[in-house]
N, C-alpha and C positions, 0 to 999 in steps of 0.2 A: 371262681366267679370272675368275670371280665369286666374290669371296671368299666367301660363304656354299658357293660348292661347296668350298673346298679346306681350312676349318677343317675339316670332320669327317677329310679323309685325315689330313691333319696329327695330330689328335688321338687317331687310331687308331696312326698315327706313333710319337704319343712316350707310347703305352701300352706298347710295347715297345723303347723306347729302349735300354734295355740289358741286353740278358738278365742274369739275377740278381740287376737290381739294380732298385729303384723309380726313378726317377728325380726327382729334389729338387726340381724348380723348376716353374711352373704356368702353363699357355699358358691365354692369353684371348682371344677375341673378343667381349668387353663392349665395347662403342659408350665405355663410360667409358675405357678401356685404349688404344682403338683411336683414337679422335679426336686426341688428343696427337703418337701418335708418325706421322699422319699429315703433318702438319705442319713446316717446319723451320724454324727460328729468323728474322724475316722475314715469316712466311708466303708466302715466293716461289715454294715447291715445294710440290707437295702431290700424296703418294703412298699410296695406299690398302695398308695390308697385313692379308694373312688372318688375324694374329693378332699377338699380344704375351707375349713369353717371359721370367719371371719366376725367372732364375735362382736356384737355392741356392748355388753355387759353380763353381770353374771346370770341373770334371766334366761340369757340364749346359750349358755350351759346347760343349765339345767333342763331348758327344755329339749336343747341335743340329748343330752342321756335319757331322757325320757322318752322321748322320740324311739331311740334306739328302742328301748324295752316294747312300745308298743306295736313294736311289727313281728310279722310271724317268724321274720329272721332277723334277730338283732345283731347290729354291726359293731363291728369296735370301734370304739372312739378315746383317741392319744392326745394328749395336752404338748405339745412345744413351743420355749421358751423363745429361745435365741439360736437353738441349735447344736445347745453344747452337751447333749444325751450321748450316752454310749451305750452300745450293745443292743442297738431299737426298741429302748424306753418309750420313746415318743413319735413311734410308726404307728399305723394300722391298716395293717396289710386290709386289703378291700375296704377299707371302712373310714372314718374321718379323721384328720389333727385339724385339729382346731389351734389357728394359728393365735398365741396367745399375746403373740407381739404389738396386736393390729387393737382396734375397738376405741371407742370414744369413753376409755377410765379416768376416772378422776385421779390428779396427781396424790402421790404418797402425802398424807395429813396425818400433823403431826396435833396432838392434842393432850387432855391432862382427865385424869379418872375423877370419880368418886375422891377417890383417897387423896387425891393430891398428886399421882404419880402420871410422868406423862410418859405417852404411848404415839406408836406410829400407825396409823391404820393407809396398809398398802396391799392391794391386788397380787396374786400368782403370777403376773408377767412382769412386771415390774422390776428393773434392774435395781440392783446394790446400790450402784454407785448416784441414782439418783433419790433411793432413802434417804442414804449421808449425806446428799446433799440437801435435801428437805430438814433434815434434821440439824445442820451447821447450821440455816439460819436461826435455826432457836437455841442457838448454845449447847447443842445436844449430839449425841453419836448413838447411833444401835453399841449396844454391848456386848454383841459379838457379833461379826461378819466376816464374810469370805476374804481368802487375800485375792482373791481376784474378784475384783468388781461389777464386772461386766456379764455377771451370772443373773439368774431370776429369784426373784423371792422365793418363788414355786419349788422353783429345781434343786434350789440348794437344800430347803426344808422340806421334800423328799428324799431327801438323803439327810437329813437331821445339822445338817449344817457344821460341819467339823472343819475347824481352822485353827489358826496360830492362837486366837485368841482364845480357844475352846479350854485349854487347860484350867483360866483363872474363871472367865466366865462362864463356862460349859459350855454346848453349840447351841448352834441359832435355836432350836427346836426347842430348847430349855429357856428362851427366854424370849416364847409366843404366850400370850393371856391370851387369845381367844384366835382361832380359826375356822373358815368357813369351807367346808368340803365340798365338791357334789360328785356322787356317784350313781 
């Protein structure tokens, strides 16, 4: 399939993403947009896709996936972070990444449960290093995290999150209370 045919369905697509409502986030096939997420971390992989989706929030996820499913040929759609996927994790050859860097999210907030225990509630794209930093001002650190900081929340807890700190506290995946999916 040749991407220049399959941006205009796509774009006609998510003119009516969801009835009543506009839809927040902005597909591209600018050569500027599309060059990046062809690529993966490496350059070992390299997968051409028809466009790149610039979410507003998690709504215009879901409605991409959904989108996808209700067409007579559903396309793939890859979530990239920051770029640090290997092996084209976060390609989709003819079909969308949805750039997860981009959108109008609310910063990592950090808060306290029922129980008393407090919690960080942060987004899939959302780098490490600015949890910990959300979290330093309330006298607090995640309890395990990446030695390299500059990873995504998403990315790393796709891969269960294994680090230095993983022996005493287990990995990051072990110490999520609640996550929100969409497929």
């Amino acid at each position: 399939m040749m991407v220049s045919s399959l941006l205009p369905q796509l774009l006609l697509l998510f003119s009516f993403l969801a009835p009543g409502r506009a839809a927040g986030g902005r597909l591209s096939g600018d050569p500027v947009d599309l060059v990046p997420a062809t690529a993966d971390f490496g350059n070992l992989v390299r997968d051409q896709p028809s466009g790149v989706y610039f979410p507003a929030g998690a709504a215009d996820l879901a409605e991409l996936v959904a989108s996808s499913y209700r067409t007579e040929s559903p396309f793939g759609v890859a979530a990239r972070g920051h770029g640090h996927s290997i092996a084209g994790q976060a390609q989709a050859a003819g079909g969308v990444v949805v750039e997860m860097g981009s959108g109008s999210w609310d910063p990592p907030r950090v808060g306290v449960n029922g129980s008393g225990a407090p919690y960080v509630d942060a987004w899939g794209g959302e780098l490490w290093v600015d949890v910990l930093a959300a979290t330093l001002e309330h006298g607090l650190a995640p309890r395990s995290w990446t030695d390299y900081l500059y990873l995504t929340v998403g990315g790393t807890l796709s891969n269960a999150g294994i680090s230095g700190q993983a022996f005493h506290h287990g990995p990051q995946i072990s110490n999520v209370f609640e996550l929100d999916v969409v497929t």
